[in-house]
N, C-alpha and C positions, 0 to 999 in steps of 0.2 A: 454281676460279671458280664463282661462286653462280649457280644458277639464275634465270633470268630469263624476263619477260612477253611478250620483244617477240625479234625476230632471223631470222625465217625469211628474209627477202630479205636478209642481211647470208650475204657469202662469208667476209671476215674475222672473226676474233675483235679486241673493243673492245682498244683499247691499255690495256697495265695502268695507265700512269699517269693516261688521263684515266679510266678507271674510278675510281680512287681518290679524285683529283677531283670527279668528278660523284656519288658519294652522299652521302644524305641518311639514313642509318638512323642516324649517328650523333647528331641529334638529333630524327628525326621519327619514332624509338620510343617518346614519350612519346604519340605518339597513336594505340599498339596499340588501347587497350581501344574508342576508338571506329571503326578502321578493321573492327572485325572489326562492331562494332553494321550497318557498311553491309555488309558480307559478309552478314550476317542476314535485313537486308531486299530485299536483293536475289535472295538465294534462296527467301525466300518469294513476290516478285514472279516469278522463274521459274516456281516449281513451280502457284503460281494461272496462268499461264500455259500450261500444260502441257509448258513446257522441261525439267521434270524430271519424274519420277517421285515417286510419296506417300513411296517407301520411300527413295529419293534425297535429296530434299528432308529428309527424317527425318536419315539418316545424315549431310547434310551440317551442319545447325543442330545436332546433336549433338557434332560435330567440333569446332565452331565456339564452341558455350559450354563446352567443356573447356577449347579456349585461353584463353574468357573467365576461368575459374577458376584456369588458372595465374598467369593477371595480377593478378586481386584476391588471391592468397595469396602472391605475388614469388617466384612459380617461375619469372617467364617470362623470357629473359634474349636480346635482342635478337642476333639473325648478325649481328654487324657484317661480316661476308663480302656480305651481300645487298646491293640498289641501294638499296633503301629499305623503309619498315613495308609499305608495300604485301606486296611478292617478299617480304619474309619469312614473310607471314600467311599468304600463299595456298602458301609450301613449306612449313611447317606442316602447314599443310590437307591437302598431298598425303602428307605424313610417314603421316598418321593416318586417312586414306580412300582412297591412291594414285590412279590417274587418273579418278577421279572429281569430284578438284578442280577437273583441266582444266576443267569446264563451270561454277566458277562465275563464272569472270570474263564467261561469254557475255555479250555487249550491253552492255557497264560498258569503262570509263574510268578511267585514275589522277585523271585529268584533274575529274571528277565525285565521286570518292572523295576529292581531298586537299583541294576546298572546304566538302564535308562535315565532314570530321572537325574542319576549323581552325573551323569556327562553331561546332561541338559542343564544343571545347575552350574556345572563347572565353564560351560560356555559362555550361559549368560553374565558371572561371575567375572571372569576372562575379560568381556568388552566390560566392564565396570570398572575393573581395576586398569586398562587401557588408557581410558578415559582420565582415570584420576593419575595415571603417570603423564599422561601428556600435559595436566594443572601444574603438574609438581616442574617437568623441564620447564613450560614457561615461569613459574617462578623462580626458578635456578638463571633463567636469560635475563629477567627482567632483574633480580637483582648484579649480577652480572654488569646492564646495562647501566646502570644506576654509579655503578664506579669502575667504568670502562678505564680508566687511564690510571688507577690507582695501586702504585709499587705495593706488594705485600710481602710478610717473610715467609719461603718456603723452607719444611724442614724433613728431614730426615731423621730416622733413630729419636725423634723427639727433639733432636738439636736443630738450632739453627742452622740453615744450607745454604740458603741463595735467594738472592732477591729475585721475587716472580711479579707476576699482575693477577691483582684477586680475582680480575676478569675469568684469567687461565684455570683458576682453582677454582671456581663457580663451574666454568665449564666442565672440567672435571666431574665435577657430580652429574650434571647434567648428562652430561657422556655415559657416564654410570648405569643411570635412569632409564638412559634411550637405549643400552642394551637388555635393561630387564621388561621395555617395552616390545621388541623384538623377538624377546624370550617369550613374552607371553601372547604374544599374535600366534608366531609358532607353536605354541601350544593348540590356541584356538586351532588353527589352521589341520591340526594334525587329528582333531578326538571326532569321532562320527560313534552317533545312538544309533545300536542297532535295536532289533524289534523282532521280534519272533524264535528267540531261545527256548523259550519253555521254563522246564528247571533244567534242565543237560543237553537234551536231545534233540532240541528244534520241538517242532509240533506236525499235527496234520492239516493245519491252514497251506493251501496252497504260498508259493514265494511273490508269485503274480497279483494274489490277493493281496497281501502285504503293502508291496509297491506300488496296485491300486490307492488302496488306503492312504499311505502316506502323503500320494500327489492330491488326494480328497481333500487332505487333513491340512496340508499348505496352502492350500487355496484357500481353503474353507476357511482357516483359522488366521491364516496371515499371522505365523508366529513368526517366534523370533531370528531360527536358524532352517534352514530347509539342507541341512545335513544328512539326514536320519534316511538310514538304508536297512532291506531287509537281512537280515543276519546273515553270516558268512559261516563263521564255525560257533556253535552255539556254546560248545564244551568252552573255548576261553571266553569269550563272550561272559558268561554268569560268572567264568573265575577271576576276570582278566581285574584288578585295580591300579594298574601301569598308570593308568592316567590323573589319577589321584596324587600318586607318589611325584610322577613332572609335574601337573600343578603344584603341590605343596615345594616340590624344588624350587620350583621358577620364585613361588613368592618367598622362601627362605631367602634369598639372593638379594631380592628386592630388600628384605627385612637388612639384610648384614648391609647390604649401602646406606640405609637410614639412619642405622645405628653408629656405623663411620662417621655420618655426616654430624648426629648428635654428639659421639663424643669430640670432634671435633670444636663444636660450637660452644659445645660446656665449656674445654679447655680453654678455648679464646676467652671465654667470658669471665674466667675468674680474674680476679686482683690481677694477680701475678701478673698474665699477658697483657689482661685488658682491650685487648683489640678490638672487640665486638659490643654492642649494646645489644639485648636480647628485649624482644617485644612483651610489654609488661601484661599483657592480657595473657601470654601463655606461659606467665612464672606461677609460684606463690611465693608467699611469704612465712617467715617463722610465728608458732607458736608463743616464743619465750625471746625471741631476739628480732628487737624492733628494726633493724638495722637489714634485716636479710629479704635478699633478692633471689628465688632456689626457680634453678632452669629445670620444672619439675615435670613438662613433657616431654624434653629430650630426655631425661633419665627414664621415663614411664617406659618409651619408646626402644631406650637401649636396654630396658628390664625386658621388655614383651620378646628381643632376640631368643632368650630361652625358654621362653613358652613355643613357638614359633619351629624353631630347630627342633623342641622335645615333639608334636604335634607330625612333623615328619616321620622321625626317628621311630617314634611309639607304633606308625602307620606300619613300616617298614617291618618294624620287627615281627608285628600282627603276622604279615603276609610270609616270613620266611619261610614257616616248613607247613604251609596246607597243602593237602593234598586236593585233587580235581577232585569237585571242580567249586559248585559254592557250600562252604561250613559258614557256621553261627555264629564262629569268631570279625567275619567280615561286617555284623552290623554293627563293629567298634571303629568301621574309618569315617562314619560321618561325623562326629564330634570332634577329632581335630582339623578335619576339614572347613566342617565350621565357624570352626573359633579361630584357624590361618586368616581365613577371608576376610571374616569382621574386622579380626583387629587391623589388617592390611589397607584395609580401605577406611577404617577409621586415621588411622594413621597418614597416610596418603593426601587425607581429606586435610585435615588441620594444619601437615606440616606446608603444604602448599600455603595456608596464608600464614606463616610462621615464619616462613623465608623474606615475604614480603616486607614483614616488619621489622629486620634485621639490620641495623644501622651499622658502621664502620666508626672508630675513632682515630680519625687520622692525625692527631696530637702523639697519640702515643704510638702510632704507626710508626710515623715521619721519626719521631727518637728512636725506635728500635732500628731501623733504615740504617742509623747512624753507627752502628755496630760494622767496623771495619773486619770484622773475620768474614761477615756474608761477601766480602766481594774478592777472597783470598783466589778463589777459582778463576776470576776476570782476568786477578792481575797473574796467572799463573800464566792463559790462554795469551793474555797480551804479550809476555815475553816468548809465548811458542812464535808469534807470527813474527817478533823480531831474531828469528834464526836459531833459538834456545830450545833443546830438546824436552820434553815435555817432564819426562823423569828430574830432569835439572832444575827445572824454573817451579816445580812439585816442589822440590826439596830446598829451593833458594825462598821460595812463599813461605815455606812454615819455619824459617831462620829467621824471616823477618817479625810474624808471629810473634813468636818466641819470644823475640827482641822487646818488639814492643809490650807483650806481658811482663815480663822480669821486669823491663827498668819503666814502664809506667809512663808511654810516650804515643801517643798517637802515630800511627804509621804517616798520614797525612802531615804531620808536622815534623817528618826526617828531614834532615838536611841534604842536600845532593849529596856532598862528602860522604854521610855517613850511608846514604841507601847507598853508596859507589860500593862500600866494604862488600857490599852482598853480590853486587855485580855490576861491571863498567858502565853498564847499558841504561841503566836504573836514573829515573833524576825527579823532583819531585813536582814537576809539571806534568810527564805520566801519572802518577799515581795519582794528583787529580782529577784527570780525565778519566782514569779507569776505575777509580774507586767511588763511585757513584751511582744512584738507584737508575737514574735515565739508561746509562752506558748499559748497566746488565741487563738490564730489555732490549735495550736495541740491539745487543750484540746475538742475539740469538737466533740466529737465521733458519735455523731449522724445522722451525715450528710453524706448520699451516695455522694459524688461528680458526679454524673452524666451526662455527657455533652450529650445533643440533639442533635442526628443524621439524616437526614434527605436525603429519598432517590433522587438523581440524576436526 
């Protein structure tokens, strides 16, 4: 049985099954490298305090960036025997200084340490997934680029609607993208680790020692974020997981645009549409049917939405009725937290060159193009600007419609005579200037074209 932090008023030993039960080292060894950062400042907050000694204090932040070095080179390989990252770091600590580690938990908290590290994780997480939205808009531009001038059918309700430029639907996502980047800078921008909660009540380390420590510990260490303040109200502080719940928002958001973006892509891809060629390295193929081409990361990708959403949701529910300030129920938010992240930057990662390899097949574009109902709204606008009320020339278009479904005639091949029936104005040199893929691009004045840029 592992060493542990807590037991002096305990006669029994823990039953072995809820031991086994109640830890967490099997997944909250991923936040070795910053459980030990608070080991650090904390012993520098000792030793400015006079809780340790110069040479103590030495030999313990010695101790302590060795462990650091075993993590950064994957020497370090978690007791799954221990309760959690916590008992593992500090028996480490004792491994390699013996009871001298006893004192560096003095005046410290798990309680203080595991909301630390989950901000410190969720930050460095944050610039990760940053980085990998800003792969994915350039893929969104670059394909974009790639068929700049190229009519596509835009739809509604799943129907056909209007002829757009695949450009504008690239951008779109894109658009998408660079708001869930935005959302997650903001996040960044907004979480600060604080340090010196205790378990509820702050501690008796001065606040100035703290503050000390911390500017020690950014120099010293040159980490990643120099955020980190002494604690403010220590009571939400150890209850607060606000920030877990907006991270896991931000990347649900992220997750439901991906998902869009996938079921979109599947749908173009089948038979039916056809519009799309999907990149053969991120299909597979059938077991039994030699013939099959299955877009089986976008479906991965639009299955992961409900892990994703439940991974929130599960958080949420956790936190609804604790009371102040930390219970035993909160060592259950780092497993969906976890598994958000990965899958998010897994995802992230692959769909960026997934986009890349995404062809267009403008044979069977150009035929759909050819579908005179997309351009019913053109010639509706065309007759608004020749003095026709809008409701009019609405209800004179779907006459025409009509017409040509029932008796089986291309609109483009009425005769003036017969488009006259519908309205004087009507003749069938309009209707080929206005019933074309160029026209409903150009007609569209309203639209900044604006491609999302996104810094470096």
């Amino acid at each position: 049985m592992a060493k542990k932090l807590w037991g002096g008023r305990f006669k029994k030993q823990i039953d072995s099954d809820f031991e086994e039960f109640s830890k967490s080292i099997q997944y909250d060894y991923k936040l070795s490298r910053i459980d030990v950062f608070h080991s650090i400042i904390h012993t520098l907050a000792l030793g400015g305090s006079k809780l340790l000694t110069k040479a103590e204090t030495k030999k313990i932040l010695d101790a302590l960036n060795s462990i650091i070095r075993d993590i950064d080179t994957k020497k370090f390989n978690p007791d799954m025997n221990s309760e959690d990252i916590h008992t593992d770091i500090h028996n480490r600590l004792e491994k390699k200084i013996g009871g001298l580690a006893a004192k560096v938990h003095t005046l410290r908290s798990r309680n203080d340490q595991i909301v630390f590290n989950e901000k410190f994780y969720c930050l460095d997480e944050a610039l990760n997934i940053q980085s990998l939205l800003k792969n994915l808009i350039d893929s969104c531009i670059c394909l974009m680029e790639k068929y700049a001038k190229q009519p596509f059918i835009g739809y509604t309700h799943t129907q056909r609607a209007q002829v757009i430029l695949f450009s504008d639907y690239m951008i779109a996502f894109a658009n998408m993208f660079t708001r869930d980047l935005k959302r997650i800078k903001q996040f960044y921008d907004s979480v600060v680790p604080y340090i010196g909660a205790g378990a509820l009540a702050g501690t008796s380390l001065n606040k100035k020692e703290y503050g000390k420590a911390i500017e020690v510990f950014f120099d010293y260490k040159q980490a990643e974020s120099e955020k980190v303040k002494s604690v403010e109200n220590s009571m939400d502080n150890v209850s607060d997981r606000d920030f877990i719940m907006e991270f896991l928002g931000g990347i649900s958001i992220v997750q439901m645009h991906l998902s869009r973006l996938c079921e979109d892509f599947i749908l173009y891809s089948t038979q039916e549409f056809d519009y799309l060629d999907l990149p053969e390295e991120f299909c597979t193929g059938s077991s039994l049917m030699p013939h099959k081409k299955n877009p089986d990361f976008l479906e991965l990708v639009r299955g992961y939405t409900g892990r994703i959403y439940g991974n929130q949701i599960s958080l949420m529910t956790t936190m609804k009725g604790l009371p102040m300030t930390y219970n035993r129920d909160m060592q259950l938010d780092k497993e969906p937290l976890f598994s958000s992240v990965e899958i998010i930057k897994d995802e992230l990662k692959i769909m960026a060159k997934f986009i890349k390899g995404v062809k267009l097949k403008n044979k069977v574009i150009e035929k759909a193009l050819q579908d005179e109902r997309l351009y019913a709204t053109e010639l509706a606008e065309f007759m608004v600007f020749k003095g026709i009320a809008f409701k009019n020339a609405h209800d004179i278009v779907g006459k025409i419609i009509r017409y040509s479904e029932d008796n089986s005639i291309a609109i483009k091949d009425m005769s003036d005579e017969l488009l006259k029936t519908f309205h004087a104005q009507l003749n069938n040199k309009d209707i080929l200037k206005v019933m074309h893929s160029e026209h409903a691009v150009s007609s569209k004045k309203s639209i900044n074209r604006k491609v999302p840029r996104v810094n470096a």
